[in-house]
C-alpha positions as CSV (number, residue, x, y, z in Angstrom):
1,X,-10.1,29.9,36.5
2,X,-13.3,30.2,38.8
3,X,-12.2,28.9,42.2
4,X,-14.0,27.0,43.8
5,X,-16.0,27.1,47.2
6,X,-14.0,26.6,50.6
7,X,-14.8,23.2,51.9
8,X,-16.9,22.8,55.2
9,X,-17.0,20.8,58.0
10,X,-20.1,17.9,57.3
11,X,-21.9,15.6,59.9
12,X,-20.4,12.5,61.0
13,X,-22.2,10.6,59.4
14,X,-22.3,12.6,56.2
15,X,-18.5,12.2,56.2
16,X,-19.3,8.4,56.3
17,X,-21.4,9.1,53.4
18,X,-19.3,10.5,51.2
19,X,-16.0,8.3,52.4
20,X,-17.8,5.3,51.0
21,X,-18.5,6.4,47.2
22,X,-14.5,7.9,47.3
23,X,-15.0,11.7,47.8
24,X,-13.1,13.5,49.8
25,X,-15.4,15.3,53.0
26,X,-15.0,18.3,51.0
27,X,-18.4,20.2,49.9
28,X,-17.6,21.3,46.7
29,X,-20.5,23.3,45.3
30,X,-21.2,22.0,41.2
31,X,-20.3,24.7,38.3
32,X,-21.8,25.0,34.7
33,X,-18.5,25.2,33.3
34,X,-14.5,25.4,33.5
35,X,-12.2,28.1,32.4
36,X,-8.7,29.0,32.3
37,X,-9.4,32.5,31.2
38,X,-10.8,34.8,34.1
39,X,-14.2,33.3,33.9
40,X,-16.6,32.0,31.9
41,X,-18.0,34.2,28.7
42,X,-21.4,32.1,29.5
43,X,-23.0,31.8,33.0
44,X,-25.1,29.5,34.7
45,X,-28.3,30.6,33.2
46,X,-27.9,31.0,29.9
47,X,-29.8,29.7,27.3
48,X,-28.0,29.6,24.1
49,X,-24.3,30.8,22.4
50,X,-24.7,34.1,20.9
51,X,-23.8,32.9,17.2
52,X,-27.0,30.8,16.8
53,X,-30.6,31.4,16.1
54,X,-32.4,29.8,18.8
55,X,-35.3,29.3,16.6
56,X,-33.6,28.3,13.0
57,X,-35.7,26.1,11.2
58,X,-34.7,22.2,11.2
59,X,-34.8,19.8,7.7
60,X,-33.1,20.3,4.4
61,X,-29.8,18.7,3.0
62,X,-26.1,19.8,3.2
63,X,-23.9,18.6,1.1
64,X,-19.7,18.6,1.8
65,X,-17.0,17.1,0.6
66,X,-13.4,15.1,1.3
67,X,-10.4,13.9,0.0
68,X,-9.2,10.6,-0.5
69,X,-11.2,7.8,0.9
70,X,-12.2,5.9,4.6
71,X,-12.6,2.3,5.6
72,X,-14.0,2.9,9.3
73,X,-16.3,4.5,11.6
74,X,-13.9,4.6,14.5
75,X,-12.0,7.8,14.7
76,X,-10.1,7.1,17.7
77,X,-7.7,4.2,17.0
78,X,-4.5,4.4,14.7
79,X,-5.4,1.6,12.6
80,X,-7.5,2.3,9.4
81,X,-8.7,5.6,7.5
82,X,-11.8,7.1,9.7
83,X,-15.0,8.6,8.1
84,X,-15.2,12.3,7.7
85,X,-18.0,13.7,9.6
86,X,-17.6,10.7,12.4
87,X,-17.5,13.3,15.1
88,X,-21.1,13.6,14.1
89,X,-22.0,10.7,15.6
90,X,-20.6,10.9,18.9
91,X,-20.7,13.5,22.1
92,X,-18.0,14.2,24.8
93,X,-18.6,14.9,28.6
94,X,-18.3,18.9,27.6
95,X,-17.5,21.2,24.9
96,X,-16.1,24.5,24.2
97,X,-17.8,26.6,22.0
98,X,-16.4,28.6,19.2
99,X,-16.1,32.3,20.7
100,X,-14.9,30.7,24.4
101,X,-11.8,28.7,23.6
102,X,-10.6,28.9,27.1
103,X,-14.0,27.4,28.7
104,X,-15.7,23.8,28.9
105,X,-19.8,23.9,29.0
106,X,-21.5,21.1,30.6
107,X,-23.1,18.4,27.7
108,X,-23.1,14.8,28.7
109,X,-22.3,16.0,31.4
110,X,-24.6,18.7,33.8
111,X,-21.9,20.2,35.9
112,X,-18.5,19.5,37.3
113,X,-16.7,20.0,40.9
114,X,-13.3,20.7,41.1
115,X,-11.1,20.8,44.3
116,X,-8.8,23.8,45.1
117,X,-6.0,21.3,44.9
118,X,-6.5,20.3,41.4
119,X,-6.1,16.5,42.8
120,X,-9.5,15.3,41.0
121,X,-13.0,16.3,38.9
122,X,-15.8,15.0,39.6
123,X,-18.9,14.9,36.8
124,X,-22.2,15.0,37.3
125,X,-23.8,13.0,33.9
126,X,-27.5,14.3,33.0
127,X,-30.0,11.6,33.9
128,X,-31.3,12.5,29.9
129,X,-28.4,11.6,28.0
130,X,-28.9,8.9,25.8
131,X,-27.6,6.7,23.0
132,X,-29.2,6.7,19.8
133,X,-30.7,3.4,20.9
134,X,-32.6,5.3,23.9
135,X,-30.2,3.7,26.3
136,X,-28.8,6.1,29.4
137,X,-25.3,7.3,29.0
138,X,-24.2,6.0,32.5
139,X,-20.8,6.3,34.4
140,X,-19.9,3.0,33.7
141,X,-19.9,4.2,29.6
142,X,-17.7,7.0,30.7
143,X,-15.2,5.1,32.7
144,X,-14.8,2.5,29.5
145,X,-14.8,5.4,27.3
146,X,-11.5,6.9,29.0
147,X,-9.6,3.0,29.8
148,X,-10.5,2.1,26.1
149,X,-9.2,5.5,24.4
150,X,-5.9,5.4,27.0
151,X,-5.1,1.4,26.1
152,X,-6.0,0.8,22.6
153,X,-6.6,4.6,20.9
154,X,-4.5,6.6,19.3
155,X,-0.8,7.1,21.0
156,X,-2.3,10.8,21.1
157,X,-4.6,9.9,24.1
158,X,-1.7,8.2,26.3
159,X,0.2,11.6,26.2
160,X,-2.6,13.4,27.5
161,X,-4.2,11.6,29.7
162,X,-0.6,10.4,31.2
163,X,-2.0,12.5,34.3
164,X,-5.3,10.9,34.7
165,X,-4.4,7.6,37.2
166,X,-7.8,6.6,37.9
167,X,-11.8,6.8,36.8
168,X,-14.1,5.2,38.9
169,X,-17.8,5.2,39.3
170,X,-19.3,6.9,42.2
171,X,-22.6,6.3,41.4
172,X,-24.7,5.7,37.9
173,X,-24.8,9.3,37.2
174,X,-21.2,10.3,38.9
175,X,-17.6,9.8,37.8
176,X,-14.4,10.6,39.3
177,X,-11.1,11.1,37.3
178,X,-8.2,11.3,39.9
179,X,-4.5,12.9,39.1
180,X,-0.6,12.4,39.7
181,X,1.8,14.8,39.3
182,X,2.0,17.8,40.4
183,X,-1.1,19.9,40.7
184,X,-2.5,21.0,36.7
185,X,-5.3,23.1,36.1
186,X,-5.9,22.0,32.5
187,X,-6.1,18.6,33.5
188,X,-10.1,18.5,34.5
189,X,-10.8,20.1,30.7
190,X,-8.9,17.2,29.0
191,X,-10.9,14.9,31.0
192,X,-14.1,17.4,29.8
193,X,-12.8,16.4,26.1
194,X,-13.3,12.7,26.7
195,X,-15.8,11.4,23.8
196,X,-18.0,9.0,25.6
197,X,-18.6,5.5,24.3
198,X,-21.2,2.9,24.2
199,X,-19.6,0.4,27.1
200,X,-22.6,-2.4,25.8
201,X,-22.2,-1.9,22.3
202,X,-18.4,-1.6,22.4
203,X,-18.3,-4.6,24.0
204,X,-19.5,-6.7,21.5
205,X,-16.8,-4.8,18.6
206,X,-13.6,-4.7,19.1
207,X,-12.4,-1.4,19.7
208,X,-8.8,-1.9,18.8
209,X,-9.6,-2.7,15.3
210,X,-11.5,-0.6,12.2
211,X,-15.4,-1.1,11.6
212,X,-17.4,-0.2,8.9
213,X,-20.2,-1.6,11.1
214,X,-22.1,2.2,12.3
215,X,-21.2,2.4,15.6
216,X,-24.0,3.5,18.4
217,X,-23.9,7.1,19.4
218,X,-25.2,9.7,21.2
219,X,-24.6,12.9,18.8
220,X,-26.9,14.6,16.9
221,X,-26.7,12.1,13.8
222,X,-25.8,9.0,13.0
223,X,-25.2,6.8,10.0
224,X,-27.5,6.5,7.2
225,X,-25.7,4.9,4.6
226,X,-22.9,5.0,2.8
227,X,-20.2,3.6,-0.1
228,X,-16.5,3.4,1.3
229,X,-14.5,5.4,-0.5
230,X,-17.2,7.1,-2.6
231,X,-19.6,8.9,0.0
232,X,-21.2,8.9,3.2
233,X,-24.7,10.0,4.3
234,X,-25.5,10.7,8.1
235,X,-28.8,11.9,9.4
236,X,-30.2,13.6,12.2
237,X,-31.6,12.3,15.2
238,X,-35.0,13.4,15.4
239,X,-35.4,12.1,18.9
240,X,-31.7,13.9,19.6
241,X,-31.7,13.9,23.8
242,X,-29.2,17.1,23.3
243,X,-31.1,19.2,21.5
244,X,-32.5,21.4,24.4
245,X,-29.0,21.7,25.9
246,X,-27.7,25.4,25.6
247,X,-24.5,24.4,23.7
248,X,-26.7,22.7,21.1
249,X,-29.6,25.0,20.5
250,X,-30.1,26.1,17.3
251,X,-27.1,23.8,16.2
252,X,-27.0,20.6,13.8
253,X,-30.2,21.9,11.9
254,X,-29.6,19.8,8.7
255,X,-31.6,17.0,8.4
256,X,-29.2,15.4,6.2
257,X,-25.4,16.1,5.7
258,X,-23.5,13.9,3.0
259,X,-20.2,14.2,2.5
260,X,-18.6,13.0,-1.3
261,X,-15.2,11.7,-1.7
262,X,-13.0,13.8,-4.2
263,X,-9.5,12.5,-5.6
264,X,-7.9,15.6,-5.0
265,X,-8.5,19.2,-4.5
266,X,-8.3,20.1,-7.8
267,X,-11.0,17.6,-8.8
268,X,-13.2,18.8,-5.9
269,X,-13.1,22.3,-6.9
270,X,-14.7,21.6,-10.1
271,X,-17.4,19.5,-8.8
272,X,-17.8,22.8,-6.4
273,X,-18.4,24.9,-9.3
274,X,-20.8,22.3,-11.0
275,X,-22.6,22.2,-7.7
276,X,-22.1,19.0,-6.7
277,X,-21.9,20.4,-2.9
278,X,-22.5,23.1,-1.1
279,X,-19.9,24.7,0.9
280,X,-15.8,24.9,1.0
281,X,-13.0,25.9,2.6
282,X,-10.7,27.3,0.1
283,X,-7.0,25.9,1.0
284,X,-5.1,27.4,-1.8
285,X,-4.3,31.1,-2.5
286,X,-4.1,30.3,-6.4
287,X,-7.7,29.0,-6.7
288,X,-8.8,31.9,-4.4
289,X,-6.9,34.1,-6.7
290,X,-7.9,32.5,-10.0
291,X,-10.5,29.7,-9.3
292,X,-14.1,31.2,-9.0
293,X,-14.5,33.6,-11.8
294,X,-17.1,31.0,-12.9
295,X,-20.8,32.0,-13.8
296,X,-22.4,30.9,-10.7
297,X,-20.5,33.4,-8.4
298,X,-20.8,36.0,-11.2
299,X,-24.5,35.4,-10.9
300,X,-24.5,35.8,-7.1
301,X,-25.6,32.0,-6.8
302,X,-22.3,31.4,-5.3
303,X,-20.8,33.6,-2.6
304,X,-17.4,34.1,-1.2
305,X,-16.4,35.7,2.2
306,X,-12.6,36.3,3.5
307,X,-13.4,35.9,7.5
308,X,-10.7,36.9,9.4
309,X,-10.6,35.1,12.8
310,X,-8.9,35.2,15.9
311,X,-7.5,31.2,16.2
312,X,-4.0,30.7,17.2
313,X,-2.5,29.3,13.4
314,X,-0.1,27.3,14.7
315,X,3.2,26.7,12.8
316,X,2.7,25.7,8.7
317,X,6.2,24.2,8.0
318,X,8.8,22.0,6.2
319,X,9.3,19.4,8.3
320,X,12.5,17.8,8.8
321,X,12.4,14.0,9.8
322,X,15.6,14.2,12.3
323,X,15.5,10.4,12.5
324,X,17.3,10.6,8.8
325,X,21.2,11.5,9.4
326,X,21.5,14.1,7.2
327,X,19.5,16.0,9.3
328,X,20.4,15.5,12.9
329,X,23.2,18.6,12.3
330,X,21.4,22.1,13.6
331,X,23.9,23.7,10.9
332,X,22.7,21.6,8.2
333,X,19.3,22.1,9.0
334,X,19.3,26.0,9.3
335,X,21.1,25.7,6.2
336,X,18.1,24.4,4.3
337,X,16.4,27.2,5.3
338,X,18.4,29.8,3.5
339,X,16.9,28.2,0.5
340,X,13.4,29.2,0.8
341,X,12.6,31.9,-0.4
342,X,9.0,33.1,1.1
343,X,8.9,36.4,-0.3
344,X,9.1,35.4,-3.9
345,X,6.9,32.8,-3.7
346,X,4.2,34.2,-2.0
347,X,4.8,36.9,-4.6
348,X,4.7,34.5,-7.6
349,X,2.7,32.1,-6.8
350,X,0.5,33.0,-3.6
351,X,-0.9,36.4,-5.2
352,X,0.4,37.9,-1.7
353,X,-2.0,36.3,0.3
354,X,0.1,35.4,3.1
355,X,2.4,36.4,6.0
356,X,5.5,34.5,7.0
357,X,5.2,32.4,9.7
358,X,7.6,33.2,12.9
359,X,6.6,31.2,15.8
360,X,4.8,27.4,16.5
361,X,1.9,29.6,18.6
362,X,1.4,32.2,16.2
363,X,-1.0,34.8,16.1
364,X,-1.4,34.6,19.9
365,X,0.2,36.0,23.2
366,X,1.9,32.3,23.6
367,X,4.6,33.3,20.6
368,X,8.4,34.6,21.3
369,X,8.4,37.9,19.5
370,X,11.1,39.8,21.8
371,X,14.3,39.0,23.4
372,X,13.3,36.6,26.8
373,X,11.8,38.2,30.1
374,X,12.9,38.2,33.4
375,X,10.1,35.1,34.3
376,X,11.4,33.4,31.0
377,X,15.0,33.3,32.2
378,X,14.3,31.5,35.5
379,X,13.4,28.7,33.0
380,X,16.4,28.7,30.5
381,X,19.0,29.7,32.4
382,X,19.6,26.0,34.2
383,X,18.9,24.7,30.4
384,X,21.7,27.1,29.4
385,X,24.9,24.9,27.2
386,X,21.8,22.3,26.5
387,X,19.9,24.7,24.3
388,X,20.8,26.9,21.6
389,X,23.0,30.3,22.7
390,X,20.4,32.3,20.2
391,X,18.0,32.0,22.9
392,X,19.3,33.7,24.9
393,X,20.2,37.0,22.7
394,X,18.5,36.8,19.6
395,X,14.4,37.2,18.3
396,X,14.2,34.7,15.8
397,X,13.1,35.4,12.0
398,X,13.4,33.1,9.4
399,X,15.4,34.1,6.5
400,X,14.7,36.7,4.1
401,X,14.6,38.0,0.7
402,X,13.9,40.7,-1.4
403,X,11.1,38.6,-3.9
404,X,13.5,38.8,-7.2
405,X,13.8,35.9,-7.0
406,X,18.2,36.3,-6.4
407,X,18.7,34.5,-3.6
408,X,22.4,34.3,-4.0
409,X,23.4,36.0,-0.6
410,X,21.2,33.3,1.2
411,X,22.5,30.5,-0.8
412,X,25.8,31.5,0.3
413,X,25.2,31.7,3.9
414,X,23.7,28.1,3.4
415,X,27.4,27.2,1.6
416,X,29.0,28.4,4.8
417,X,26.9,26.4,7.0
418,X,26.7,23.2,5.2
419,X,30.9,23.4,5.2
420,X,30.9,24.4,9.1
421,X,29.1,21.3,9.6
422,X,31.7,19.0,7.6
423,X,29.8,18.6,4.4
424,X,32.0,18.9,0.6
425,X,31.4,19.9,-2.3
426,X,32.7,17.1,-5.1
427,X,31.6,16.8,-8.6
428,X,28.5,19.4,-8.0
429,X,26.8,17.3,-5.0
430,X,27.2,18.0,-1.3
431,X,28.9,14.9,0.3
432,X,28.7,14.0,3.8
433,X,32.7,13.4,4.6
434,X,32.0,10.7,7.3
435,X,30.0,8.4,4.9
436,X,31.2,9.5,1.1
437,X,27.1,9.8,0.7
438,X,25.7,13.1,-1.5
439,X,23.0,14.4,0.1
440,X,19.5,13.9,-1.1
441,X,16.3,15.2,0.6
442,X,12.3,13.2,-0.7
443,X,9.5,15.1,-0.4
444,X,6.4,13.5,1.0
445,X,3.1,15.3,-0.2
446,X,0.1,14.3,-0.7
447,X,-1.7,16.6,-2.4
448,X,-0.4,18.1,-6.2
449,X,-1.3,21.3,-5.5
450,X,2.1,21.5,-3.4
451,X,4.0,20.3,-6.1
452,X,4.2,24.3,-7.2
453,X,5.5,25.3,-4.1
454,X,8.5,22.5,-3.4
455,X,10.0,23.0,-7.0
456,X,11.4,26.2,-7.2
457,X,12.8,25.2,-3.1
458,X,14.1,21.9,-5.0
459,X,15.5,24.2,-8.0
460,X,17.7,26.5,-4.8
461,X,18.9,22.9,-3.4
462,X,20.0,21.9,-6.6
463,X,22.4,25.1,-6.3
464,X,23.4,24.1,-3.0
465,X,24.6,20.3,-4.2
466,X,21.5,18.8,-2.7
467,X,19.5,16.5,-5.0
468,X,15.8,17.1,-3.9
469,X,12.7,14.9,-5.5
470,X,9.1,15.1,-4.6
471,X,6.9,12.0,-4.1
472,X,3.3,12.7,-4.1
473,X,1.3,9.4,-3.2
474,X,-2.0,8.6,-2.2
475,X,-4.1,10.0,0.8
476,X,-4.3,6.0,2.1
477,X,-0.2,6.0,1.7
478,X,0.6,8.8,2.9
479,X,-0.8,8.4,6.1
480,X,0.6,5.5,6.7
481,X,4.3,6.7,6.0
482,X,3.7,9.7,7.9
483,X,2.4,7.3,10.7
484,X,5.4,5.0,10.5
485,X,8.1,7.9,10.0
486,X,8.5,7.0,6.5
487,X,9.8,10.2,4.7
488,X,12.6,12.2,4.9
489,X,10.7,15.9,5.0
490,X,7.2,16.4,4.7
491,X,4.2,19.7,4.7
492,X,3.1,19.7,8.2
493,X,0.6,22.2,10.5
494,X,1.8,21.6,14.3
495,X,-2.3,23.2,15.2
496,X,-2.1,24.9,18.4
497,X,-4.6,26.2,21.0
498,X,-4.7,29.0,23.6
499,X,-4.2,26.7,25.6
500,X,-1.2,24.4,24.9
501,X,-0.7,21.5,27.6
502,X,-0.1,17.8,27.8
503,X,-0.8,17.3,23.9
504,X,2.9,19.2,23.4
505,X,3.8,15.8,24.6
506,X,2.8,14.3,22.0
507,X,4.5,17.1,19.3
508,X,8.0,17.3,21.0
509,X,8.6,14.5,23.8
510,X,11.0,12.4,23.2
511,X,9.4,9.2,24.3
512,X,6.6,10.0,21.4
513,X,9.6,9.8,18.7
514,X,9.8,6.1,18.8
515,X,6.0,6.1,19.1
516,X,4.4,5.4,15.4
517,X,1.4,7.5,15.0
518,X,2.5,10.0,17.7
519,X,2.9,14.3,16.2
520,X,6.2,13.8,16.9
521,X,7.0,14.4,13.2
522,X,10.4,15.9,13.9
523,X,12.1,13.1,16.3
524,X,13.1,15.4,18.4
525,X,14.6,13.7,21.3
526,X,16.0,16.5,23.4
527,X,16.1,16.5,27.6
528,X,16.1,20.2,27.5
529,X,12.4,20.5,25.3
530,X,11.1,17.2,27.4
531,X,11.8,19.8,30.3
532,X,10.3,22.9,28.9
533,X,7.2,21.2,27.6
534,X,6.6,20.0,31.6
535,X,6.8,24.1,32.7
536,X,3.6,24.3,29.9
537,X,2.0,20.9,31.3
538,X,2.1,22.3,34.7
539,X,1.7,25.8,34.3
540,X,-0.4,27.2,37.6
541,X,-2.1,30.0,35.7
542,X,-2.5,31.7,32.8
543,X,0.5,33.8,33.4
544,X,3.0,31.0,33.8
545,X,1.3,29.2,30.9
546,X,2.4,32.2,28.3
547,X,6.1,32.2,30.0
548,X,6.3,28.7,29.7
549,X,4.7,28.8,26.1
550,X,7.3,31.5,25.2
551,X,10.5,30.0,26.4
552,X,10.0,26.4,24.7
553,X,8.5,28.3,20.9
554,X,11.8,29.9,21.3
555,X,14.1,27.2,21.8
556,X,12.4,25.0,18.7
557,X,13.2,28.1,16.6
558,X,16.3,28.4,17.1
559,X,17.0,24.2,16.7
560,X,15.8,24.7,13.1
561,X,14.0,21.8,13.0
562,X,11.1,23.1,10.7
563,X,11.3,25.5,7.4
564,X,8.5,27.9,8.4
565,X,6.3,28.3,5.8
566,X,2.9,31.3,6.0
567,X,-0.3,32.1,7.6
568,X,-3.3,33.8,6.9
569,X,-5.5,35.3,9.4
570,X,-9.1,34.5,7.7
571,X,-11.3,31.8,6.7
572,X,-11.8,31.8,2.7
573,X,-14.7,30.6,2.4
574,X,-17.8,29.4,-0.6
575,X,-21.3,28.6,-0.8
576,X,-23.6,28.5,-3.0
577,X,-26.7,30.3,-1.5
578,X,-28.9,28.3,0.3
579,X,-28.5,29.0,3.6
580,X,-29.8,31.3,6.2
581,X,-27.0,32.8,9.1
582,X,-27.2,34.0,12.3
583,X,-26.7,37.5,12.6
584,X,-23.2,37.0,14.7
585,X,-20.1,34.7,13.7
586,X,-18.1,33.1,16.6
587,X,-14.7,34.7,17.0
588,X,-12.8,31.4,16.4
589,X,-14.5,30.1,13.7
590,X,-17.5,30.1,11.0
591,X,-20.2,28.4,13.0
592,X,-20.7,26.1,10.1
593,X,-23.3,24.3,12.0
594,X,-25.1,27.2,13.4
595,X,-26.3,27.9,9.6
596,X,-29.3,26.1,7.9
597,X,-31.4,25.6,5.0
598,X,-33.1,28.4,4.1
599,X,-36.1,26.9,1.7
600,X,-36.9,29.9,-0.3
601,X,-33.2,30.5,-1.0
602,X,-32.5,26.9,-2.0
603,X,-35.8,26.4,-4.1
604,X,-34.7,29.8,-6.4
605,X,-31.2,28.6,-6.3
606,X,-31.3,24.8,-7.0
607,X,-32.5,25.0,-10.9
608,X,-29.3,27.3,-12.0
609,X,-27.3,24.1,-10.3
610,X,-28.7,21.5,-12.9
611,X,-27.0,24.4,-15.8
612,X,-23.6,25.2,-13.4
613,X,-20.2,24.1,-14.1
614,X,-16.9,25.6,-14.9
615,X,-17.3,27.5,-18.7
């Protein structure tokens, strides 16, 4: 991270000065951005990111797509189902772009000072950031925004701003966050994440509760109209006060971008092919396998690109709810494990597609991937009898087969297990001696297309004694068990950055496992992993962050608490082609928004539409 400038001696009076708005007498000279990288990719001067056209044409429609439904406009609270596209409508103090993960550019707000001693950020707001009503964005809408979002948002936000103690207005245009703790250097970007809210509209709405009342923003759109649960519309801001700013030029050039609700993703793949929107993710290795040999893609109307990408993937996983007894046992859980068999499902039924997935910060320098190094064993050794011995002498891979689909020699390690950890075999089901109870294990999905893969795992269970079911429900339902810990093993992505911090809170802590609506899918409530995630929260640089990183992905391996499931290292993407690109793609991402309308594309393209569909 850029240092920054010694502090001088001031004036007398100067010191007076500055005592009375709450800064210390330190000079600190303001910067463009933050990193915790070696510096900044972009510097002071620059004019736009290098994935956009700084001159793409504005107007036209996009149109995308969702699952499931929504019943609010306020993405930020626990309550309720929020729009898709919400984000739209609102902008944060800064922003990192898509090929500088590691840095924070200046939007709402101009620049930022940051003392040597990490002990506060200061931001600087631009005097023309404005609402969509023309009102100023001022520091007193910043310092609501943050007491708001850590008192009534989403248990998410208490985790990570748990360090912030104070935001106070030094003047209209100025803000102060202050912080406990020992000194963090990722804790003035979390601030720099910090959507900003409409104090004077907010006001008047209560923010604890859902609102299908369009809230007032300051992005570059805002509400148009909308059906719940069938579609919503949101248009750009002609008048937009960011448009000018370097992080948004030649960004957000639709003039309209609707988004239509789909049932499921099977559904929305057909209304893809019929042309009913415009763009897609692709999700599922069948459909990329087997799903757009349709007309319109053999035309060249529709194109496809695999896009590999350079994001941490994060760990993909069967996730066991450790709240449920029959799966507080380590044994038991590694166990389960033996009875996936990767290989011959991604052989059967993901066309090979994918690579098994090892570690929770995969594809980055963050995963475990050799035995521990001398820095890592300064932080497990004290943790030594509390965490698993493997740690210490083994690199964790999950189980393997050979794809024939014989998985005998696993099942029988899994036998082993499950009788090492007290559980009996009667009358074909596994009993738990303590409770005469057989062991049964629900599934929680909410999407179908899983169904596939959970069957033939069920099917190994089934060998194992264990009496496994799936339960496929509702978006709307499902989110609301997974919020309440309602399920006994669920399909989960713990996302990662390059830059893990305070949000691990909020995945492992063991204060967040009593917390509905907290990531704390697992339950874990271990001392030891409460410990480890503090070495990443207060990591000093980037060095000690990977160490740190290491030594906890390690120790949740080997506690078994998750079935790793696969990766790929691409986008798979489709569109049908009506859009113009800029000449580079963003490292970390597709730059979705960086594309637009191209009018001489869409005019040729539009009429074949009307005549699309699958044959």
């Amino acid at each position: 991270m850029n240092k920054s400038l010694i502090a001088i001696c001031a004036a007398s009076l100067l010191i007076q000065v500055v005592s009375a708005v709450g800064v210390s007498a330190q000079n600190l000279t303001p910067r463009h951005a933050m990193t915790l990288g070696d510096k900044p990719k972009y510097g002071p001067d620059f004019k736009h990111l290098d994935y956009v056209n700084p001159n793409a044409p504005k107007g036209g429609e996009v149109h995308l797509y969702s699952i499931g439904g929504f019943d609010s406009f306020n993405p930020y609270i626990i309550k309720g189902d929020p729009a898709t596209g919400s984000n739209l409508i609102f902008e944060t103090l800064m922003s990192s772009p898509a090929d500088d993960s590691l840095s924070e550019y200046g939007l709402i707000a101009e620049s930022v000072e940051v003392p040597d001693d990490l002990s506060y950020v200061i931001y600087n707001l631009r005097k023309e950031a404005r609402f969509h009503d023309g009102s100023p964005i001022t520091a007193d809408d910043v310092v609501f925004s943050f007491t708001s979002l850590k008192t009534k948002g989403q248990p998410f936000y208490r985790y990570y701003y748990a360090n912030v103690s104070k935001a106070e207005k030094l003047n209209p245009h100025r803000v102060k966050f202050s912080f406990s703790g020992p000194p963090n250097r990722e804790l003035p970007q979390i601030v720099g994440q910090l959507p900003v809210l409409s104090k004077a509209w907010w006001s008047k709405n209560d923010f604890s509760k859902t609102t299908l009342k369009p809230p007032l923003g300051s992005g570059p759109y805002k509400v148009k109209s909308f059906e719940p649960g069938r579609f919503i519309i949101y248009e750009r801001v002609k008048n937009y006060w960011g448009q000018n700013i370097p992080l948004r030029v030649g960004q957000y050039n639709f003039d309209i971008v609707r988004y239509d609700y789909y049932r499921d993703q099977a559904v929305a793949l057909e209304a893809f092919k019929a042309g009913l929107y415009d763009f897609r993710f692709e999700g599922s290795s069948k459909d990329w396998a087997t799903g757009y040999n349709f007309p319109a893609r053999k035309r060249g109307d529709v194109k496809t690109a695999l896009l590999e990408h350079s994001r941490p993937v994060g760990m993909q996983a069967f996730a066991f709810n450790t709240r449920r007894p029959q799966f507080k046992n380590k044994l038991v859980r590694q166990a389960l494990s033996y009875a996936f068999d990767f290989e011959w499902s991604n052989r059967q039924l993901f066309y090979g597609q994918y690579s098994r997935t090892t570690s929770y910060f995969e594809n980055s320098d963050l995963a475990a991937t050799s035995l521990p190094t001398t820095e890592e064993l300064k932080i497990l050794e004290p943790l030594r009898g509390k965490i698993p011995d493997e740690v210490f002498k083994e690199v964790y891979k999950p189980a393997q087969t050979d794809g024939s689909g014989n998985n005998r020699r696993n099942l029988r390690k899994a036998a082993r297990l499950l009788k090492q950890a007290g559980w009996k075999i009667s009358n074909n089901q596994l009993i738990d001696p303590t409770t005469g109870k057989p062991m049964e294990i629900e599934f929680l999905l909410v999407s179908p297309a899983f169904e596939r893969v959970v069957s033939p795992f069920i099917r190994n269970l089934k060998r194992l004694g264990i009496k496994g079911r799936i339960r496929t429900v509702d978006p709307a339902q499902y989110q609301n068990r997974v919020r309440d810990f309602d399920y006994d093993a669920i399909v989960s992505t713990f996302a990662q950055s390059l830059s893990p911090g305070n949000e691990q809170r909020n995945y492992w802590n063991s204060k967040a496992a009593t917390r509905a609506g907290s990531r704390n899918l697992i339950g874990i409530q271990d001392p030891a992993i409460d410990a480890l995630v503090e070495k990443i929260v207060a990591a000093k640089d980037r060095k000690s962050l990977v160490v740190a990183s290491r030594a906890l992905d390690r120790v949740l391996q080997w506690n078994h608490f998750v079935v790793p499931q696969w990766h790929i290292r691409a986008d798979r993407i489709a569109w049908w082609d009506k859009f113009g690109q800029p000449a580079k793609r963003p490292s970390f991402g597709i730059g979705f928004f960086s594309w637009w309308v191209d009018v001489k594309k869409a005019a040729a393209v539009q009429p074949k539409r009307q005549k699309s569909g699958p044959k």
